[in-house]
C-alpha positions, 0 to 999 in steps of 0.5 A, a space after each residue: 509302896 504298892 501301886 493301888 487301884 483308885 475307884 472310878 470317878 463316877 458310877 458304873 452306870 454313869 456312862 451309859 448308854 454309851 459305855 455299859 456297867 457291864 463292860 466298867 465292872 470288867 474293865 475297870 474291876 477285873 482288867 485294871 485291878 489285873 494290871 496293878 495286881 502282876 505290877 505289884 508282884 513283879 516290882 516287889 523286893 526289885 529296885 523298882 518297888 518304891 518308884 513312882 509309875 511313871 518313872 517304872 513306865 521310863 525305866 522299863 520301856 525297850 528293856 527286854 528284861 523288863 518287858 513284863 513289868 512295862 506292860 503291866 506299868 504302862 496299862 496301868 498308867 493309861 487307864 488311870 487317864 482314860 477314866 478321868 477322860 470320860 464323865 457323865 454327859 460328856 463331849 459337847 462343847 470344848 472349852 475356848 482355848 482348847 478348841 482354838 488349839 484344836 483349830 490351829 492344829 488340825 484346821 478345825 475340832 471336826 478334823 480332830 476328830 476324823 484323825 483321832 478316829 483314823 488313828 484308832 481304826 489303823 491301830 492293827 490289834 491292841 492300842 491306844 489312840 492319843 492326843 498329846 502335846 509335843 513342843 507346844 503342838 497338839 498331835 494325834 498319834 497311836 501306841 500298840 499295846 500298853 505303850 504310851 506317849 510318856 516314853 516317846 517324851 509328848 504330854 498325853 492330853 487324851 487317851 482312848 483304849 482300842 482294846 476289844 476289852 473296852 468295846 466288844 460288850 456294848 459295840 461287838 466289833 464296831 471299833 468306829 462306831 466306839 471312837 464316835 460315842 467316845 468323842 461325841 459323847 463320853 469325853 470330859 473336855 474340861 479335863 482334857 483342857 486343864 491337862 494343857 500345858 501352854 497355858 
């Protein structure tokens, strides 16, 4: 069973001006379909070719042989979250028990923030920026490259890619000043909220 590309969830406008078409079209369009695309070409005729992503992701992860096909699997599991974590209008107001566990984990929503932000700045290179759920905790932890919270065995809530490829067009080399839009801005705290599970 091929892995497939689904279509983003809103428009390529939808996010702007904080995240331009421009920069949906190659990243969503040309990036992504990439990922599936290599995935799809090194899985076939392997043990691998009817498994599910993530149990691909698990499998491949810390095996040099299949360093290429984690690469390719992780990517494409991070950006399917990363586009559901964004909506038209978003940021704003966070739902009631999210932000009460954002409070009891980081002392406060804007503190949260201050170290998602650091988490994503500190990531030398390519990455990821998360929050993620570990034993009934809420986390914020970063990941280089394809890399993702589901092989060190946290549930991701939300994921920002640190990848110049999802800035430089709209921020140049302003990687701060591209967490803030996505947190102030693009994030769809209703999605993030239903991903948690002690609920």
């Amino acid at each position: 069973m091929a892995f497939e590309l689904p279509p983003l969830p809103y428009a390529h406008d939808a996010l702007e001006p904080y995240m331009s078409s421009q920069t949906l079209h190659l990243h969503h369009g040309k990036h992504h379909q990439t990922y599936v695309n290599t995935l799809n070409g090194l899985v076939r005729d392997t043990p691998l070719e009817d498994a599910d992503l993530e149990e691909v992701c698990k499998v491949s992860y810390g095996d040099p042989s299949k360093q290429t096909v984690f690469n390719n699997a992780g990517q494409h599991w991070n950006h399917l979250l990363f586009w559901q974590c964004m909506r038209k209008g978003g940021g704003g107001a966070i739902p009631g028990e999210l932000e009460s566990r954002l409070r009891d984990g980081f002392g406060s929503v804007e503190a949260f923030k201050d170290e998602f932000a650091k988490a994503g700045l500190a990531q030398f290179g390519s990455g990821w920026a998360w929050l993620v759920e570990d034993g009934g905790r809420l986390q914020v932890m970063r990941t280089p490259n394809g890399e993702n919270p589901l092989v060190h065995g946290r549930h991701a809530l939300l994921g920002c890619d640190v990848w110049e490829h999802s800035y430089y067009l709209d921020y140049q080399n302003r990687r701060a000043d591209y967490l803030k839009a996505f947190l102030d801005n693009l994030v769809d705290w209703e999605f993030v909220a239903g991903r948690l599970q002690g609920r």
